[in-house]
C-alpha positions in Angstrom: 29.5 210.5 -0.7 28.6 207.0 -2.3 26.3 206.9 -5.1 25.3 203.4 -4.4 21.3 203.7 -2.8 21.0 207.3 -3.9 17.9 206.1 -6.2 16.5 204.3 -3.8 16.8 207.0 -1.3 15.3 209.7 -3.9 12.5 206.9 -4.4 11.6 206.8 -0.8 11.5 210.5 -0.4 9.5 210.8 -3.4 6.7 208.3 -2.0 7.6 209.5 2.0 6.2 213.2 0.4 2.9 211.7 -1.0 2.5 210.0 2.1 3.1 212.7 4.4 2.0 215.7 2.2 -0.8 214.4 -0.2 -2.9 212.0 1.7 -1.9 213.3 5.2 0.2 210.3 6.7 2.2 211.2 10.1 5.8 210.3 9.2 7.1 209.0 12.2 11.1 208.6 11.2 13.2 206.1 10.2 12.8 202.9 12.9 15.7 200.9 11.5 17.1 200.6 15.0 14.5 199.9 17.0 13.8 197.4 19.0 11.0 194.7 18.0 10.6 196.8 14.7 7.7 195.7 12.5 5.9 196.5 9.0 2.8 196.6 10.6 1.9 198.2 14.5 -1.3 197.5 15.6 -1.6 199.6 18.2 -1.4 202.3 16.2 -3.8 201.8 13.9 -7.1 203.7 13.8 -10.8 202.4 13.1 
């Protein structure tokens, strides 16, 4: 296995656990291969 990224993936799940564990975010996997993928979806957002 490569070591190149493994920080940056250790990062992500370090800040992905906050999210999800801490503060109660819904982790909803990794989109990096969907269509029309954007930071931000509107329709998903909650008053």
């Amino acid at each position: 296995m490569p070591t190149v990224g493994q920080i940056e993936k250790k990062t992500q799940e370090r800040v992905l656990a906050l999210l999800s564990q801490r503060l109660g975010y819904t982790y909803l996997g990794d989109w990096i291969d969907r269509p029309a993928n954007s930071n931000i979806e509107p329709e998903r957002l909650k008053a």
